[in-house]
N, C-alpha and C positions, 0 to 999 in steps of 0.2 A: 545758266548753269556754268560753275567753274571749272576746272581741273588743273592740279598741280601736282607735282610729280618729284619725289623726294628723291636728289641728290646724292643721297645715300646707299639707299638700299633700289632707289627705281621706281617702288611704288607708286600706284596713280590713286589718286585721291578725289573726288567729286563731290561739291556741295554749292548752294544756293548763294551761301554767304561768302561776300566780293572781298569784304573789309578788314574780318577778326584774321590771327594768327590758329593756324589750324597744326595739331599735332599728329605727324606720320602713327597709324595704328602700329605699324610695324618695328620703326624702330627708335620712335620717339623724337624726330629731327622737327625741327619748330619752321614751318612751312606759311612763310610769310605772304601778305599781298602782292610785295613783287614778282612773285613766283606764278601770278595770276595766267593763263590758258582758257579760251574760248574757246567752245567745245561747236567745231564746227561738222563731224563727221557722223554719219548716222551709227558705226560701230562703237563710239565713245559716249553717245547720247545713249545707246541700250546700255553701256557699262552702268551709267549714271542712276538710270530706272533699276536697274539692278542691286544698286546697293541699297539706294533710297528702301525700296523693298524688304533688305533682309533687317534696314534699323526698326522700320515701321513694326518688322516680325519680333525682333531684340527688345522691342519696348513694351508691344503687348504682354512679352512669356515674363518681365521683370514686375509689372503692375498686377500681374497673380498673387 
């Protein structure tokens, strides 16, 4: 698990993929690999399961 944290606005970001360019939800800032963080704390590891969670919840209500 990654996490990257947009410049911008602060934001923290978490996902699986090490490699693609990920875009801030919040204010659009294009959140490159370099920007890569390993997620070594257990508060930032529940962040992680936390979000994973609300996409998993985001995809089911869209597939209705």
């Amino acid at each position: 698990m990654i996490k990257r944290k947009c410049p911008l606005c602060r934001k923290e970001h978490f996902s699986a993929v090490e490699e693609d360019v990920w875009n801030c939800d919040n204010c659009g800032y294009n959140l490159t690999p370099g920007m890569n963080e390993s997620i070594h704390s257990r508060k930032n590891m529940n962040k992680a399961k936390i979000n994973a969670a609300k996409v998993s919840v985001l995809e089911k209500e869209v597939s209705k």
